[in-house]
C-alpha positions as CSV (number, residue, x, y, z in Angstrom):
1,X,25.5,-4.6,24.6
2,X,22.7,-7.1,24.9
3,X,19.6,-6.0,23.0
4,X,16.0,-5.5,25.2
5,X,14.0,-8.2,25.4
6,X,11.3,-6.5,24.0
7,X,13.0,-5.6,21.1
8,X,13.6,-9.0,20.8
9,X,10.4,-10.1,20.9
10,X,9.3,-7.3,18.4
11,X,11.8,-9.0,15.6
12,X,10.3,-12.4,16.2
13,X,6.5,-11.1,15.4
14,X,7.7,-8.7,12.3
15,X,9.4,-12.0,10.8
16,X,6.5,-14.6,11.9
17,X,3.5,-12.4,10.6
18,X,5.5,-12.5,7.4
19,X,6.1,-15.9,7.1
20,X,9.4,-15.4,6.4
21,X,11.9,-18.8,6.7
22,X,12.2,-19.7,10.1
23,X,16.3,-19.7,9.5
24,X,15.6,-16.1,9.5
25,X,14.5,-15.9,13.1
26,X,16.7,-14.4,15.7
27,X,16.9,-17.9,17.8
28,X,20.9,-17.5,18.1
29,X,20.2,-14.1,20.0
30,X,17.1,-15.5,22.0
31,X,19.5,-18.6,23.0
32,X,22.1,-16.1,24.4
33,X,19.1,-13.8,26.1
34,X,18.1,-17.1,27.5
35,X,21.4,-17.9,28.9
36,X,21.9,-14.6,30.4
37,X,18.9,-14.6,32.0
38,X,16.7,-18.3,32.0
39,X,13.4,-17.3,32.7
40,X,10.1,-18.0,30.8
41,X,9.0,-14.3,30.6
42,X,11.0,-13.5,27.7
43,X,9.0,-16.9,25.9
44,X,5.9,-15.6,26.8
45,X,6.4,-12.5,25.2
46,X,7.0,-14.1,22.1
47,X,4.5,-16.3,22.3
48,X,1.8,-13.0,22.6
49,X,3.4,-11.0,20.2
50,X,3.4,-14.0,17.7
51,X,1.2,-16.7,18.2
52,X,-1.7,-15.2,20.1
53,X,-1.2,-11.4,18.3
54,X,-4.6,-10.5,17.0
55,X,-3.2,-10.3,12.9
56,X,-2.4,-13.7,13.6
57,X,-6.0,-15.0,15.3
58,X,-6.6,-13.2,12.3
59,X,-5.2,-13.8,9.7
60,X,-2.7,-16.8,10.7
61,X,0.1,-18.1,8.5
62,X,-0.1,-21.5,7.3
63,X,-0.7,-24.6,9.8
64,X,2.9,-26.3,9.4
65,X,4.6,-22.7,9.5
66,X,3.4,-22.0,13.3
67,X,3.6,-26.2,14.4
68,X,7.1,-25.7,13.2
69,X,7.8,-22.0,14.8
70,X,6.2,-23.5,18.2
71,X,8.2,-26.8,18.3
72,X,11.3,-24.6,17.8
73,X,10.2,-22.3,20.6
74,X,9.8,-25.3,22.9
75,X,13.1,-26.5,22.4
76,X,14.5,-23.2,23.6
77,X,12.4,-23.6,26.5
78,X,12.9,-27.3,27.5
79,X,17.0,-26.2,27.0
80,X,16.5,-24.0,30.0
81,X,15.9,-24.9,33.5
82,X,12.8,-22.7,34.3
83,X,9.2,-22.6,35.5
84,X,6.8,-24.9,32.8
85,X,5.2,-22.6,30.3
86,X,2.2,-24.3,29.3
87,X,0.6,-21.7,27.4
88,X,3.3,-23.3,25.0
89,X,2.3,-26.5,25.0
90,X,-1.5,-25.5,25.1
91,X,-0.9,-23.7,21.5
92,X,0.9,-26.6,19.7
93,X,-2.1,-29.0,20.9
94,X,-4.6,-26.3,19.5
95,X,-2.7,-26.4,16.0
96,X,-1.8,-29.6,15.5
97,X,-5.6,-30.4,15.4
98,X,-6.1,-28.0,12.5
99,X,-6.4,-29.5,8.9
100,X,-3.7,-28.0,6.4
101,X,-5.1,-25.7,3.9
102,X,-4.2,-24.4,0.6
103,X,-4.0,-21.3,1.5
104,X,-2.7,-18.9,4.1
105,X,-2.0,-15.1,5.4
106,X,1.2,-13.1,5.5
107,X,0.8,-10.1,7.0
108,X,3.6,-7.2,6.4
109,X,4.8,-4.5,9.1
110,X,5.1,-0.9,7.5
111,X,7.3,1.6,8.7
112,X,4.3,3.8,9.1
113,X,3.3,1.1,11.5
114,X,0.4,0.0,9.4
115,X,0.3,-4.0,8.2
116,X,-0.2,-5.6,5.0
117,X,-2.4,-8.6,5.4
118,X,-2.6,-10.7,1.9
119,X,-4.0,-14.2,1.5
120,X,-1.9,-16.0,-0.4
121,X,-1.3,-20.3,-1.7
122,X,1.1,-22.0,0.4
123,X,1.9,-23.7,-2.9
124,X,4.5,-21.9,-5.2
125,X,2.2,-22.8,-8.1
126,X,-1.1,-23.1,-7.3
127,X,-4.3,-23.2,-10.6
128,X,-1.4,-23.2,-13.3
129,X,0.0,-20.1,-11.8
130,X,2.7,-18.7,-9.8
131,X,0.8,-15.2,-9.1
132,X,-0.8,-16.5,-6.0
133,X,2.2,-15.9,-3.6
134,X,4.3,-12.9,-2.8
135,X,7.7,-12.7,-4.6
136,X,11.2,-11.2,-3.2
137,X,11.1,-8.7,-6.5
138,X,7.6,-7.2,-4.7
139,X,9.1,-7.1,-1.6
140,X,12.4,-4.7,-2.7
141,X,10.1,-2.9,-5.0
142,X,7.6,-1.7,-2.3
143,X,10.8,-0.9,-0.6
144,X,12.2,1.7,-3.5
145,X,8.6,3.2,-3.3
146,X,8.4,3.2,0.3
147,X,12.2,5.1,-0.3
148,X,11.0,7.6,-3.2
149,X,6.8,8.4,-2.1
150,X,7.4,11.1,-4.8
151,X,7.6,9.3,-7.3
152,X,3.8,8.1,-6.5
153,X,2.3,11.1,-4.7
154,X,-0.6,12.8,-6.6
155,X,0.1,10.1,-10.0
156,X,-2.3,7.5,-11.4
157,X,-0.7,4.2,-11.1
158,X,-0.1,1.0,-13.2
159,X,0.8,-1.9,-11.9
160,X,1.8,-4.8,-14.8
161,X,1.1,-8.3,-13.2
162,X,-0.1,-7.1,-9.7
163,X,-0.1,-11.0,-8.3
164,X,-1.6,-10.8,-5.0
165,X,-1.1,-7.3,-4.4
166,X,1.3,-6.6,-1.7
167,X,3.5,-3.6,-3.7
168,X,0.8,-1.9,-5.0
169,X,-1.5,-1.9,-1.5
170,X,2.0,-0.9,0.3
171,X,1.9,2.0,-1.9
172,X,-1.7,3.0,-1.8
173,X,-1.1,2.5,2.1
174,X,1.7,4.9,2.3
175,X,2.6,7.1,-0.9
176,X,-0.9,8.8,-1.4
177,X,-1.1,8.1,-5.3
178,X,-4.0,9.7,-6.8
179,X,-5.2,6.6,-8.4
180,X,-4.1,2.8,-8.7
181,X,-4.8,0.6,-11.5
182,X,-3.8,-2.9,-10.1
183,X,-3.7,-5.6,-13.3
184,X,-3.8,-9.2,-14.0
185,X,-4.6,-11.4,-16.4
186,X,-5.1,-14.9,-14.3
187,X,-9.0,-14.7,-13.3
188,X,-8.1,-17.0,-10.3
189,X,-5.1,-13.9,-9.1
190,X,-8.0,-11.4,-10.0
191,X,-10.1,-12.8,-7.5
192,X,-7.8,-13.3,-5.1
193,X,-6.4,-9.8,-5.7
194,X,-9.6,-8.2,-5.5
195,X,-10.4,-10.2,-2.2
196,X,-6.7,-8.7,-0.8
197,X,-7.2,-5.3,-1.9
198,X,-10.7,-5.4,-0.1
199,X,-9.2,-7.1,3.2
200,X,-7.0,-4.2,3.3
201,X,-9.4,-1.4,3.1
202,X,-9.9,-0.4,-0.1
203,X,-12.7,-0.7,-2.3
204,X,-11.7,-0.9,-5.8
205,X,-14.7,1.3,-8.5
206,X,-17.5,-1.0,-9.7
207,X,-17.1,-2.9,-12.7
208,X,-13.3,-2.6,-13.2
209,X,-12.4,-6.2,-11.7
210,X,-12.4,-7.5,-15.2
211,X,-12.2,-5.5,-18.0
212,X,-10.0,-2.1,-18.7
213,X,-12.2,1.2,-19.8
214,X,-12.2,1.1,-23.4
215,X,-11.5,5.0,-24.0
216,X,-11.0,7.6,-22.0
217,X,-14.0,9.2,-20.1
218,X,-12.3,12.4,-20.9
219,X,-11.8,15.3,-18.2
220,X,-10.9,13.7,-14.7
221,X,-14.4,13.7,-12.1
222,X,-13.9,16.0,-8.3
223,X,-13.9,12.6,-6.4
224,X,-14.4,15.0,-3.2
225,X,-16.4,12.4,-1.3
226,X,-14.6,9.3,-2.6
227,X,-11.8,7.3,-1.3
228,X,-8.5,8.5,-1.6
229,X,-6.7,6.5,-3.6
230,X,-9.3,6.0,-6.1
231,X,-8.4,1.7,-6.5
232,X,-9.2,0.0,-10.1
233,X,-8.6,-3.8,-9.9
234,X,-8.7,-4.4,-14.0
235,X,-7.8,-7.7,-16.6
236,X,-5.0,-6.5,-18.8
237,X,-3.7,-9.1,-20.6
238,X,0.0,-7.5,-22.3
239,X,-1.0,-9.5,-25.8
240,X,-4.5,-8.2,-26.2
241,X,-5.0,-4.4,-25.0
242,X,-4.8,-2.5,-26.9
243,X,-3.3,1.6,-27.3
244,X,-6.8,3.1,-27.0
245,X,-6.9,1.4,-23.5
246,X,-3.8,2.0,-22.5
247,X,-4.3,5.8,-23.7
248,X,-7.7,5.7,-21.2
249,X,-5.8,4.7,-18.1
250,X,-3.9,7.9,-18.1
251,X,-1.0,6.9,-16.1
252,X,1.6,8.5,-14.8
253,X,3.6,5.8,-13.6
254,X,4.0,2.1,-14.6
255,X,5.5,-0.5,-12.0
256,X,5.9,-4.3,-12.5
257,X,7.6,-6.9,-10.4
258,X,9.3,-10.3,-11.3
259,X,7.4,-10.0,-15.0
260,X,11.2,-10.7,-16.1
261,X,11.3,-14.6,-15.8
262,X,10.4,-16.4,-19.1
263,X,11.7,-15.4,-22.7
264,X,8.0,-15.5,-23.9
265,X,6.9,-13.3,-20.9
266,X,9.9,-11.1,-21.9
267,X,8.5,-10.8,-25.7
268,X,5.1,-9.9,-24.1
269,X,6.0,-7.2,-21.7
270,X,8.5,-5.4,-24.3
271,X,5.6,-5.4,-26.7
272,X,3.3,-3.6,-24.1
273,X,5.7,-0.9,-23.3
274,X,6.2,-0.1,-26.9
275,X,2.0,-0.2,-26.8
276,X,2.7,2.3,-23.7
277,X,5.3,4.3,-25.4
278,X,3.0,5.1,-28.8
279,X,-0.5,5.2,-27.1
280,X,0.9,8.2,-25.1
281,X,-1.0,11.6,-27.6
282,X,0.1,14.5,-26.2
283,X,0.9,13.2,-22.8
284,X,4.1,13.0,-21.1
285,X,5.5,9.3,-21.1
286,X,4.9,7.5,-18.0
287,X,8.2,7.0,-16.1
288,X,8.4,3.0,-16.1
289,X,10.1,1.1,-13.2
290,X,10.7,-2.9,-13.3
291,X,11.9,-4.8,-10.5
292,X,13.0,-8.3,-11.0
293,X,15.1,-11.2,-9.6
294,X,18.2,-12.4,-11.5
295,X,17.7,-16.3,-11.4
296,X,19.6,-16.7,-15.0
297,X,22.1,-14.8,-16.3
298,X,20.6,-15.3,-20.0
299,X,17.2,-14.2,-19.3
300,X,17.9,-10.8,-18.0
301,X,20.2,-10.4,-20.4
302,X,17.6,-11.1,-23.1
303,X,15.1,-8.6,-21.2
304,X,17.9,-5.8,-22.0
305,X,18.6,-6.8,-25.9
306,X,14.7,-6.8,-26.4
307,X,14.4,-3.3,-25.0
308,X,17.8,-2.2,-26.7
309,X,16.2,-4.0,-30.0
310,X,12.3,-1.6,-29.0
311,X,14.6,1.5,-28.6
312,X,13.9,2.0,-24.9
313,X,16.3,3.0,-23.1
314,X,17.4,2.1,-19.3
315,X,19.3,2.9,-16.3
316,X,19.7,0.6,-13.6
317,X,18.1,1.9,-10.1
318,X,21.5,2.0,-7.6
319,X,20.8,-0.6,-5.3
320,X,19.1,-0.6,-1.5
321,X,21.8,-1.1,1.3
322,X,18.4,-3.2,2.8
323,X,14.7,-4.3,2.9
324,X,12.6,-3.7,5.4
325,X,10.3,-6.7,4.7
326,X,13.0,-8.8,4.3
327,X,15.1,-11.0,7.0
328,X,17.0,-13.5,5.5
329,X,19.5,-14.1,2.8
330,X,18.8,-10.8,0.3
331,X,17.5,-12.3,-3.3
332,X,19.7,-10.8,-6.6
333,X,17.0,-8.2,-7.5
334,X,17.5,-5.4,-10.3
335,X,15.1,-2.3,-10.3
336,X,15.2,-0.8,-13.6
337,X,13.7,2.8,-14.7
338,X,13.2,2.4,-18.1
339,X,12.7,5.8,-20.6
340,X,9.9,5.1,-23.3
C-alpha cells in the first residue's frame, strides 16, 4: 500500500531539518509517488515543509546542503511531465546568492513533537576541535534516554564532554531531570554550548559558564520560582578537577557520548570516574552511562582493560532495534552502564 503523501512529505522535513545525508532521503519512494500520480502538488509540499518551514527561515542548514537538496528536487520534477513549479526554481536562485558560512543549524524532531535547534560548524574540525558538530554516539544516546526518562526524572545530571549540546537539551526537553550540569573543557564549545542551550530555552544559573562550584553549598535551595530544570553550563576539564568539585555537583547520574575515541582521552576519562567513584562521602554512586562509536576495534577494547585495570565494573546496554533521529546507515555504537 502506497504511503500518503503527506506522510511523505513529513519524512522529507524530519531528515532535512536534521541535515542528515541526502542518500538518506526517501527520493526512491517520492519517484514512485511521482509516477503514480505526476503532479507538482506533492513537490510543493515538500518544498513548504522543508525549505520554506519556519525552523528553517530560522535556523537553516548549511548553504550547499539545501542548493544540493533543491537541485535534487528539481530533477524529480523536470523527470515528470507536469505544470512548472517555480516556487522551485525561485528558492535555488535565492540560495545560490548566499555566501557559504562556517557554520550552520540542525534542528532535531522529538517525539514529544518539540525540536532541537543547535548551531553547529559545517567543518568536522573546526578551532582545533571536533566538539563543534553533533556526533551519531549523541544521537543513540538521547535515544536510550528518550527510552528510559526514569533514569533522569527528579536526578541532577552530568554530562562529560557535552559538545554542542544536543543529548543533554533532548533530555532537559523531555525527561524532567531536576538539574543539568552540561561540561566542557574547549572555551570555543563552551560558548557555542552556552549559545545552544540559550537558543533552546533554557537559561543556564549565572556564573557557571566557566568554572565548577568549588564545594558544596550544602542543603539544596526551594527553587519554587525558578526554571525547571535548573541548567549549569560549567568548564570541567577530566585532568584538573578535582574530588571536592566533583563531591559539590551532587549528581545522580553521569552521561558522556563519543569520549571513547583516543587512548589518551581514554586515560583521562577512566581517571575522572575513579575521581567520581571516591569523591562520592556518604552518597550513593552515581549510575554512569557512556555511549560511544566503535571506529577501532583496539581502542574500545583499551577503554574496557583501563576500567577492568580501575576496578569498575560494566555491562553493556542491550542494544536499540532504532533511532529516532537517525535515517541512514545505523553507526556501530555501544552504550555502556558502568558500576563505580
Amino acid at each position: 500500500m502506497a504511503e500518503p503523501r503527506g506522510g511523505l512529505a513529513l519524512r522529507f522535513q524530519r531528515r532535512f531539518l536534521a541535515a542528515r545525508p541526502l542518500r538518506s532521503l526517501p527520493w526512491l519512494e517520492l519517484e514512485q509517488s511521482l509516477r503514480t500520480a505526476p503532479d507538482s502538488a506533492l513537490l510543493a509540499d515538500i518544498l513548504h515543509k522543508t525549505i520554506f518551514h519556519p525552523l528553517c527561515v530560522k535556523y537553516p542548514p548549511s548553504a550547499k546542503y539545501r542548493r544540493c537538496f533543491l537541485t535534487e528536487l528539481i530533477k524529480k520534477h523536470e523527470s515528470m511531465a507536469a505544470e512548472p513549479l517555480d516556487e522551485l526554481y525561485d528558492a535555488l536562485a535565492d540560495i545560490l546568492k548566499e555566501e557559504e558560512s562556517a557554520h550552520c543549524y540542525k534542528s532535531y524532531l522529538l517525539p514529544t513533537g518539540a525540536w532541537v535547534s543547535l548551531a553547529e560548524s559545517t567543518a568536522l574540525i573546526s578551532g582545533g576541535t571536533t566538539g563543534l558538530v553533533t556526533w551519531e554516539a549523541a544521537l543513540h544516546l538521547a535515544q536510550w534516554a528518550l527510552d528510559n526518562p526514569g533514569v533522569f526524572q527528579d536526578r541532577t545530571i552530568l554530562e562529560l564532554g557535552s559538545g554542542i549540546g544536543f543529548t543533554g537539551i533532548a533530555i532537559c526537553k523531555t525527561c524532567q531531570p531536576r538539574t543539568f550540569i552540561f561540561s566542557d573543557c574547549h572555551p570555543r564549545v563552551l560558548r557555542q554550548l552556552g549559545e545552544n542551550v540559550r537558543l533552546n530555552g533554557f537559561i543556564p544559573e549565572p556564573d557557571g559558564i566557566w568554572s565548577i562550584p568549588a564545594e558544596s553549598q550544602g542543603q539544596e535551595v526551594e527553587r519554587d520560582n525558578c526554571q525547571n530544570p535548573k541548567v549549569i553550563v560549567a568548564e570541567l576539564d577530566w585532568g584538573s578537577v578535582t574530588e571536592e568539585q566533583l563531591l559539590g555537583l551532587r549528581a545522580d547520574v553521569v552521561i558522556a557520548a563519543d569520549g571513547v575515541y583516543d587512548p589518551e582521552i581514554i586515560l583521562a576519562l577512566t581517571g575522572m570516574l575513579q575521581k567520581l567513584s571516591t569523591s562520592r562521602a556518604d552518597r550513593k554512586a552515581p549510575e554512569v552511562f557512556i555511549a560511544f562509536t566503535i571506529r577501532n576495534p583496539d581502542t574500545y577494547q583499551l577503554f574496557q582493560a583501563e576500567l577492568d585495570k580501575a576496578g569498575i565494573r560494566w555491562q553493556i546496554i542491550p542494544a536499540q532495534s532504532s533511532c529516532h533521529f537517525l535515517y541512514d546507515v545505523q553507526p556501530d555504537v555501544t552504550i555502556l552502564k558502568l558500576f563505580i
